[in-house]
C-alpha positions as CSV (number, residue, x, y, z in Angstrom):
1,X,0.0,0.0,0.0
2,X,1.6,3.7,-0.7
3,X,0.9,5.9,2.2
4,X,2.1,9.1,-0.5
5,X,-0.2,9.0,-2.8
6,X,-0.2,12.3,-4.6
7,X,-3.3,14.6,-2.6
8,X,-5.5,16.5,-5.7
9,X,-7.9,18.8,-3.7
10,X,-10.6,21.2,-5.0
11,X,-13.6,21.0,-7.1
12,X,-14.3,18.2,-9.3
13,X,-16.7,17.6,-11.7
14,X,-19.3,14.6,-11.4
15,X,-17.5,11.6,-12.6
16,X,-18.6,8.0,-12.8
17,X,-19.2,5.6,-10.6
18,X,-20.3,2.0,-10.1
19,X,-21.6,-3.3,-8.4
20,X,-22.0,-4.6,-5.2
21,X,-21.5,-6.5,-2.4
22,X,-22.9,-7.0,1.2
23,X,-25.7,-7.6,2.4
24,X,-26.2,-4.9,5.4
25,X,-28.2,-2.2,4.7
26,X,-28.4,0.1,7.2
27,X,-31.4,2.0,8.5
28,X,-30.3,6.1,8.3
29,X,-31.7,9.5,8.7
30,X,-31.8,11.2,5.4
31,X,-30.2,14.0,3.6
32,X,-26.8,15.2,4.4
33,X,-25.3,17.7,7.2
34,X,-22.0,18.5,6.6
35,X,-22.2,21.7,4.2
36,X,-19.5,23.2,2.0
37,X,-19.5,26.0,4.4
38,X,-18.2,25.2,7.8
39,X,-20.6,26.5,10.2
40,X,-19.4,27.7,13.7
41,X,-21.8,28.3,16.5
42,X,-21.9,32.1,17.3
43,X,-22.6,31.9,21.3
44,X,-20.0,29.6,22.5
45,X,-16.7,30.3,20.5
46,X,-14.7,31.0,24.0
47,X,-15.4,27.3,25.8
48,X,-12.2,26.4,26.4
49,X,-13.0,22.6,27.6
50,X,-15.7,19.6,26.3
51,X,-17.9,19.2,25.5
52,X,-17.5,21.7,22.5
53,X,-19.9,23.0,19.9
54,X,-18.9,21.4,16.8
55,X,-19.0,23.1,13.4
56,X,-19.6,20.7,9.8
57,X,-17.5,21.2,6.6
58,X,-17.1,19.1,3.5
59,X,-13.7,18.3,1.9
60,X,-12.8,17.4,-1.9
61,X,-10.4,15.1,-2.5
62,X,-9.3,13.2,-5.5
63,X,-6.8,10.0,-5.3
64,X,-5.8,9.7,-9.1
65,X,-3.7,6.7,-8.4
66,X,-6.3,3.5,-7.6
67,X,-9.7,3.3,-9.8
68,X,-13.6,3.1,-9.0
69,X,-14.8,-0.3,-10.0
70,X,-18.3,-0.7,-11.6
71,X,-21.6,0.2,-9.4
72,X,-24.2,-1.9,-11.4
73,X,-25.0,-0.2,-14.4
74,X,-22.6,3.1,-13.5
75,X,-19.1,1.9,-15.5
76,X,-15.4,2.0,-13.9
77,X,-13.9,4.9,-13.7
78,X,-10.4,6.2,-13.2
79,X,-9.0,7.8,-9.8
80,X,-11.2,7.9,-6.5
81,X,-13.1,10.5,-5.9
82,X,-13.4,10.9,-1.6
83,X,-15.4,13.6,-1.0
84,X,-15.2,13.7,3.2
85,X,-17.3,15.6,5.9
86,X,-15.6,16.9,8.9
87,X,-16.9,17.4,12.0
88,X,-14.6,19.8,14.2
89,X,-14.8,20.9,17.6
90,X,-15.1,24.7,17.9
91,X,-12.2,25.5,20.4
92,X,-8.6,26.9,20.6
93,X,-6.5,26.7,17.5
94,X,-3.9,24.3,17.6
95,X,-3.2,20.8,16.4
96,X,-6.1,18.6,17.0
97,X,-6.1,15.1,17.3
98,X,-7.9,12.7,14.0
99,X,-10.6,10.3,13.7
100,X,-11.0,9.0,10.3
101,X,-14.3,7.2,10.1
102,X,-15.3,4.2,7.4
103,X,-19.0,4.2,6.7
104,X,-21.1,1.1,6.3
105,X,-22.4,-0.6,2.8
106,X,-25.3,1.1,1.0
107,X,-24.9,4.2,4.1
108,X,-23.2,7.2,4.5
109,X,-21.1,9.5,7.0
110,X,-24.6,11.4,8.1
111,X,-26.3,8.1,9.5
112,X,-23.6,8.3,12.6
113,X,-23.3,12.2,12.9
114,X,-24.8,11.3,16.2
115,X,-22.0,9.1,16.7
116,X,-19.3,11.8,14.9
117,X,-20.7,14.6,16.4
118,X,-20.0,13.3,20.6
119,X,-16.0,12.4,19.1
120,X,-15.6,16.0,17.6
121,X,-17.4,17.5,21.0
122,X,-14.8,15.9,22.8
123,X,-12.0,17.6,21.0
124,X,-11.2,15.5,17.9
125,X,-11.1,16.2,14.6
126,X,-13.4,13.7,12.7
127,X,-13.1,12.7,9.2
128,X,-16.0,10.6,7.6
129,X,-14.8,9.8,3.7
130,X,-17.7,9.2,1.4
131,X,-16.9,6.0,-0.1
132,X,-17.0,5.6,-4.3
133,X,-17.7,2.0,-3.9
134,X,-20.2,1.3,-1.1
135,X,-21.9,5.1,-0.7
136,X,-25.7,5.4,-0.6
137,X,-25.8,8.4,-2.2
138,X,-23.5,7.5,-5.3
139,X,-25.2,6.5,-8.9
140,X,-25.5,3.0,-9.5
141,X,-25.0,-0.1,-6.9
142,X,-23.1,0.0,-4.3
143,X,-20.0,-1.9,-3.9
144,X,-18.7,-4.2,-1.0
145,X,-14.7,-3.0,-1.3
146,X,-12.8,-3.6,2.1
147,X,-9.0,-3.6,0.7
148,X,-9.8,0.2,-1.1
149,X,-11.7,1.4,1.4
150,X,-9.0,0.5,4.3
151,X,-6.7,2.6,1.5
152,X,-9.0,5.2,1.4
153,X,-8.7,5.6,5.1
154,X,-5.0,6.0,5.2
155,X,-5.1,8.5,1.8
156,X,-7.4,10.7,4.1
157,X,-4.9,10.8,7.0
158,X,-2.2,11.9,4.3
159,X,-4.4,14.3,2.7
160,X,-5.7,16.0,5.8
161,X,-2.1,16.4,7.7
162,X,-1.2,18.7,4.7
163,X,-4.0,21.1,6.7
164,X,-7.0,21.3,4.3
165,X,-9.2,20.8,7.3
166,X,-7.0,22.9,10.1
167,X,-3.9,21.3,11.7
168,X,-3.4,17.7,12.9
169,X,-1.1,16.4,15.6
170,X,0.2,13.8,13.5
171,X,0.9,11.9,17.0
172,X,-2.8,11.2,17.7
173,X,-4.4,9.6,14.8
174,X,-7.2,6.9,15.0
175,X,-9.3,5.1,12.5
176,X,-12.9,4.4,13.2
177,X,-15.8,2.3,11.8
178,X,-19.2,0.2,11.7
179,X,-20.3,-2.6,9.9
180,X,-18.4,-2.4,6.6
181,X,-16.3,0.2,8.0
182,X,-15.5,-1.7,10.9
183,X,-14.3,-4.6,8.4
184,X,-12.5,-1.7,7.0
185,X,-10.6,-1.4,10.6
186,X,-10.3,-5.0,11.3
187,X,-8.3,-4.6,8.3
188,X,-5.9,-2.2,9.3
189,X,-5.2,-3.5,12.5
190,X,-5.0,-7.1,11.2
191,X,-3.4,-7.6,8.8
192,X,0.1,-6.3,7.8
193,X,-0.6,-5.6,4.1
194,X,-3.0,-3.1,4.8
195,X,-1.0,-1.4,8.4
196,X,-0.7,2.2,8.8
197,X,2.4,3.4,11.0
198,X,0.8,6.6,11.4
199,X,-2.4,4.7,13.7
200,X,-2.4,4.7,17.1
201,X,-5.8,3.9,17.9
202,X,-8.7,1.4,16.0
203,X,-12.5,1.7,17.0
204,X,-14.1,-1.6,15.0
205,X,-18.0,-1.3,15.8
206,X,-20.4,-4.1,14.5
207,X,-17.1,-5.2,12.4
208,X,-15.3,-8.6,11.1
209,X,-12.3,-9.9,9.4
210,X,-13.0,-9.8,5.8
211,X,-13.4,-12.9,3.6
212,X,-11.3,-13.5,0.6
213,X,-8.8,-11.4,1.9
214,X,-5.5,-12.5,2.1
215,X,-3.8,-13.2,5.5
216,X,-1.8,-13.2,7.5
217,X,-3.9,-11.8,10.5
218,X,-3.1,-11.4,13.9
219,X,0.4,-9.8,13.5
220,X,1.7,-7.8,16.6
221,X,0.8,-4.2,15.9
222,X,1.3,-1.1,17.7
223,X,-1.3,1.1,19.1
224,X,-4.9,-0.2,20.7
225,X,-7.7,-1.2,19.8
226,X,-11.7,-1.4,20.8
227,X,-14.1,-3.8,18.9
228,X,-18.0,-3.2,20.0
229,X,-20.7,-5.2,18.9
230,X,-24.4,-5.6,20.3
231,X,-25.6,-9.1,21.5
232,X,-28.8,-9.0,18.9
233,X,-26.8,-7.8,16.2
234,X,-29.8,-8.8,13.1
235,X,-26.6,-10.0,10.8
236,X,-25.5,-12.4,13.3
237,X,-22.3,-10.1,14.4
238,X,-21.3,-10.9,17.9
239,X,-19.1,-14.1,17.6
240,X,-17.5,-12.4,14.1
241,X,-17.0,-8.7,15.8
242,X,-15.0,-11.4,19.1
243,X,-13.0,-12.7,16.6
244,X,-11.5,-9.8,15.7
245,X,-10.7,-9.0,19.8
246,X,-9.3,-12.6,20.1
247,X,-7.1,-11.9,17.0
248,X,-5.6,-8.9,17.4
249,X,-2.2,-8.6,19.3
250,X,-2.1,-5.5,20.6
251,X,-3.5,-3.6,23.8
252,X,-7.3,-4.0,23.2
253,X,-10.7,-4.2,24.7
254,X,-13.7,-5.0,23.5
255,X,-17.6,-4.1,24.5
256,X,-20.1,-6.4,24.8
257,X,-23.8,-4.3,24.7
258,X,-26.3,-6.8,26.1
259,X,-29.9,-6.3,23.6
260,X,-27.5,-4.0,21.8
261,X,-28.9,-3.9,17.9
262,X,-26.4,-3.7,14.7
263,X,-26.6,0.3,14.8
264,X,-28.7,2.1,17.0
265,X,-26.7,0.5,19.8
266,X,-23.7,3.7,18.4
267,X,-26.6,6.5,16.9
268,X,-29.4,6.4,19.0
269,X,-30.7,8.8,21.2
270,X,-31.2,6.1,24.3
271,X,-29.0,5.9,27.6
272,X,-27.6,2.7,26.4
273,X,-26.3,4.4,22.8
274,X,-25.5,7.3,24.9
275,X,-23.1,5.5,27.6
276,X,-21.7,3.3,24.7
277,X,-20.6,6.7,23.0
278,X,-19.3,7.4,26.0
279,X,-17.0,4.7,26.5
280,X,-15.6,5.3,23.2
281,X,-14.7,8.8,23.8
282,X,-12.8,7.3,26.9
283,X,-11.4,4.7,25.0
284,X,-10.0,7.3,22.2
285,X,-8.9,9.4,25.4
286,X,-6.5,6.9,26.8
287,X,-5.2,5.6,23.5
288,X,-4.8,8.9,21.5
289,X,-3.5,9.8,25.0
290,X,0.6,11.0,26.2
291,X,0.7,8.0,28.7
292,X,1.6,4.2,27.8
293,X,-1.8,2.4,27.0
294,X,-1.8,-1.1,28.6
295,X,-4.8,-3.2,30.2
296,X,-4.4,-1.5,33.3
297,X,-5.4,2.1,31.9
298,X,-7.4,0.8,29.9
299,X,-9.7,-0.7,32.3
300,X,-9.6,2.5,34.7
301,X,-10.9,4.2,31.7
302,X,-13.7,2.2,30.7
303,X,-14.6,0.1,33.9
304,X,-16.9,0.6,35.3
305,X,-19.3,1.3,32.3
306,X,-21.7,4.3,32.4
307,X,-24.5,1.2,31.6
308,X,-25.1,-2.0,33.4
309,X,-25.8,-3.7,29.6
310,X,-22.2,-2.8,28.4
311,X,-20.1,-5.4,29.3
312,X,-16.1,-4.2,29.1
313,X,-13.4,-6.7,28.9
314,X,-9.7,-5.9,28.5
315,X,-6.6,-7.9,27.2
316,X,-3.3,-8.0,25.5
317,X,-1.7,-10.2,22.4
């Protein structure tokens, strides 16, 4: 994989895109809330500590050097286009820590700005790439496409530490996702192929490790992880989502959310969504954090949970 690929940003003109894949279509809010224009909250500019008001923007950006397969009848086309939304805390300038974020199939980055919107409150920069082969809102079928999207994610990080979104601590980067996108992350963190230096932390929610995807898995990586999955995941998710915690060898913990569904247990407006948010704003806290993560600080951080459904369990290797 080639972490610097040449960055094209600006304004591009509607290209083609295009056949597809899974099998989880996810129930979403509609329309879109991250606007070309970033807008920042008039009344509460001066909070100097979370949780912040957070302003939305959209950023262009164009990778010329990997294609866009087929979306049904929508041909191939040349280059990815990645147009991302960014949510940002409204705070102190200064180098902000990253959260690049991996969509599920047939979705979008606006059915988890519930989700986006509590990580950039708590002071991270959050970038949601809309993805050319699996996006909702795309022409043509969407596209099951774990090894490009897990690219996509790391051609984001490169693009947005060259500042088009404000600055980023390049020490403090994490890569989220659900469903698809937590495949996408299981990826990353798995397998060596596909491993970004540059990540320090992995959030795999409702995730698995990809079929027909070379190995090997497992490797020992740097950095920590948390896997998340509900106990009545509809697609069956919970023994799939602990496979990726048993596999990975690395600081990690995973949470367990008893009746927890496949995605309202991360978006919805419900105690249970709201403390399992919660947890993974501690989780990115310690991990994106200046102190050594291990088991230990990990479990100070996430146990107890703020809900008696999430069950938190903690490991290494």
């Amino acid at each position: 994989m080639v972490l610097g690929a040449v960055v094209v940003i600006g304004l591009f003109l509607a290209g083609t895109w295009s056949n597809g894949g899974s099998s989880r279509q996810l129930a979403r809010p509609t329309g879109r809330s991250p606007s070309p224009t970033t807008k920042v909250p008039s009344t509460t500019t001066t909070q100097t500590s979370p949780p912040y008001p957070v302003a939305t923007s959209t950023v262009p950006l164009f990778d010329p050097t990997r294609d866009t397969p087929a979306r049904g009848s929508v041909p191939a086309s040349s280059g990815r286009v990645l147009t991302t939304d960014i949510w940002r805390p409204v705070r102190p300038t200064g180098p902000l820590p990253l959260v690049v974020f991996a969509h599920g199939w047939d979705s979008d980055p606006n059915a988890y700005a519930t989700l986006l919107s509590a990580w950039a409150a708590a002071g991270y920069l959050v970038a949601a790439p809309v993805f050319p082969d699996s996006a909702d809102t795309l022409p043509g079928t969407p596209v099951s496409n774990y090894p490009e999207q897990a690219q996509d994610m790391s051609f984001v990080i490169t693009s947005l530490l060259g500042g088009v979104a404000g600055p980023v601590d390049a020490s403090r980067i994490a890569v989220a996702g659900h469903s698809d996108g937590g495949t996408d992350v299981a990826l990353l963190a798995l397998n060596p192929a596909y491993a970004d230096p540059r990540i320090k932390a992995y959030l795999s929610l409702s995730g698995e490790i990809p079929d027909g995807v070379d190995g090997p898995w497992g490797v020992p990586t740097s950095g920590s992880l948390l896997v998340a999955v509900g106990t009545d995941d509809e697609y069956g998710l919970l023994p799939k989502a602990t496979l990726v915690y048993q596999t990975a060898d690395m600081v990690k913990t995973m949470l367990t959310v008893t009746g927890g569904d496949h995605l309202q247990t991360f978006v919805a407006d419900t105690p249970q969504s709201q403390a399992v948010r919660e947890e993974t704003v501690r989780f990115l806290q310690v991990a994106l954090g200046s102190a050594p993560v291990t088991p230990a600080t990990l479990g100070s951080a996430l146990e107890p949970p703020p809900d008696p459904s999430i069950a938190v369990t903690v490991g290494s290797g």
